[in-house]
ZAMARGU-4260 file (C-alpha; in steps of 0.2 Angstrom, whole numbers, plus 5000, padded with zeros to 4 digits):
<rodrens>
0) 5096/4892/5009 | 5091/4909/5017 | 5093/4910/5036 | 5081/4922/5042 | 5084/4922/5062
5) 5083/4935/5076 | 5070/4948/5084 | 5052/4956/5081 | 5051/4970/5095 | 5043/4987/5095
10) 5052/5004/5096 | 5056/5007/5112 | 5049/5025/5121 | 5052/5040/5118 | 5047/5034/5101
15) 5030/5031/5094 | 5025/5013/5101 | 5024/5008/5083 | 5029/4989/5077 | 5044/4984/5072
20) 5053/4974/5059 | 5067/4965/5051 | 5070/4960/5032 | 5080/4951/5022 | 5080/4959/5006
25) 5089/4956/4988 | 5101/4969/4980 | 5114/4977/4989 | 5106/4989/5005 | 5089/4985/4998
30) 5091/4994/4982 | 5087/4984/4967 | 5099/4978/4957 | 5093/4960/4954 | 5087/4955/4938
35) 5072/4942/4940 | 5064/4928/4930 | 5046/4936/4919 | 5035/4928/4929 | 5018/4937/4921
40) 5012/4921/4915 | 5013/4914/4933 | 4996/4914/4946 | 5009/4917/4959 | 5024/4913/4970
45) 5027/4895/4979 | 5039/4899/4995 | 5048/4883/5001 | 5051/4885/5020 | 5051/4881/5035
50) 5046/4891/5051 | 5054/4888/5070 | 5046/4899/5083 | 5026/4899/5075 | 5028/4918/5070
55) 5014/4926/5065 | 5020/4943/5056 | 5030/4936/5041 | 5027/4945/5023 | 5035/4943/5007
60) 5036/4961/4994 | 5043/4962/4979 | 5045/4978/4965 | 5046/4996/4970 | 5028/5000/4962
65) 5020/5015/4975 | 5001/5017/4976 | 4994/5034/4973 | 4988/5043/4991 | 4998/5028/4998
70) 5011/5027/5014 | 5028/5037/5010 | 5037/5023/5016 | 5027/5007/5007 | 5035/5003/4992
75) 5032/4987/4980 | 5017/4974/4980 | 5016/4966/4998 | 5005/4949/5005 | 5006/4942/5024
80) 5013/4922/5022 | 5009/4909/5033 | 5025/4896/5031 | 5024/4877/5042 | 5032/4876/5059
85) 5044/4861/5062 | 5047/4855/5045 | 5048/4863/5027 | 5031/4864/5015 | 5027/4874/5000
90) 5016/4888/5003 | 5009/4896/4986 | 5004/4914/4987 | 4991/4921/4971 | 4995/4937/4965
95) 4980/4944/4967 | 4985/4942/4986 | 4998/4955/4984 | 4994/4974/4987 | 5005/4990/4983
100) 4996/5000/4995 | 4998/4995/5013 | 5003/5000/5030 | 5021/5007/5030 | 5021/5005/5050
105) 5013/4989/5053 | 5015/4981/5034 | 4995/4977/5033 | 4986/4982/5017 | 4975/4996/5018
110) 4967/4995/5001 | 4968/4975/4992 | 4969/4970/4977 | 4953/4961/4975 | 4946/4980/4979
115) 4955/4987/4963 | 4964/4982/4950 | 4976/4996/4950 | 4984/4989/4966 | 4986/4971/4957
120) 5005/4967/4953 | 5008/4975/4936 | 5014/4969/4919 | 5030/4978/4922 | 5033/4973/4938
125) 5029/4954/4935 | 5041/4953/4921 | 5056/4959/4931 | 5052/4962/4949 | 5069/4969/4953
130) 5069/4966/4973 | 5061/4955/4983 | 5058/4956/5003 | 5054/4942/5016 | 5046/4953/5033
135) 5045/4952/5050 | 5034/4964/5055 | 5020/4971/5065 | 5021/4956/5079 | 5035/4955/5092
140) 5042/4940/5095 | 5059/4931/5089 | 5059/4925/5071 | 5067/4908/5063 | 5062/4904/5044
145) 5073/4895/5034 | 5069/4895/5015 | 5074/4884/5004 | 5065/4890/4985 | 5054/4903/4979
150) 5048/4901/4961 | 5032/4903/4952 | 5017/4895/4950 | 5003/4893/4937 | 5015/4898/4925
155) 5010/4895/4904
</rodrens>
């Protein structure tokens, strides 16, 4: 089971006033060195968790696919979830949710997939995703998510 516990809070000044974030991310340091299950012929990802404190700013990416013209920093296929508070539920997230080009300071998607296909999770991508993040990002406030699965959905 993941433990995802501690603090949202912007940078403080002299800096920017931008949002902050946490992750917990697969791979060592982030860098991806997972091998995932090919999950093309899945609709999309069922999260199993549970949520503590009513956070709002949780996200879940996976990949390392970049958008053209896209944020520097934003890097894979990113969706906002919504996980229960005060006891564990499934929440089931379609691909075509997912974005690759979104906001590298607040994590929100500029342009969404139902706009184009090109920022769609790929073929490639789907088949071994190679990282996977879960977010806390772009709202202040202390974070507690416990997750007990993630798997596919929809799947042939």
């Amino acid at each position: 089971m993941l433990n995802f516990t501690g603090s949202c809070i912007n940078l403080p000044p002299p800096f920017p006033q931008l949002p902050g974030f946490i992750t917990a991310t697969t791979g060592e340091f982030g860098f991806p060195k997972e091998t995932f299950v090919d999950v093309s012929s899945c609709q999309g990802i069922t999260i199993v968790a549970k949520d503590f404190t009513g956070y709002k700013g949780f996200r879940l990416s996976f990949g390392t696919a970049k958008a053209p013209g896209g944020s520097f920093y934003a890097q894979g296929y990113k969706a906002s979830i919504f996980p229960t508070v005060g006891s564990f539920g499934a929440i089931s997230i379609p691909f075509s949710n997912f974005t690759d080009f979104w906001d590298g300071s607040t994590g929100k998607p500029i342009h969404t997939c139902a706009e184009k296909a090109e920022y769609c999770p790929d073929q490639t991508t789907l088949q071994n995703m190679k990282t996977m993040t879960i977010w806390a990002e772009g709202v202040e406030g202390n974070i507690h998510l416990e997750v007990k699965s993630v798997s596919g959905y929809g799947c042939a």
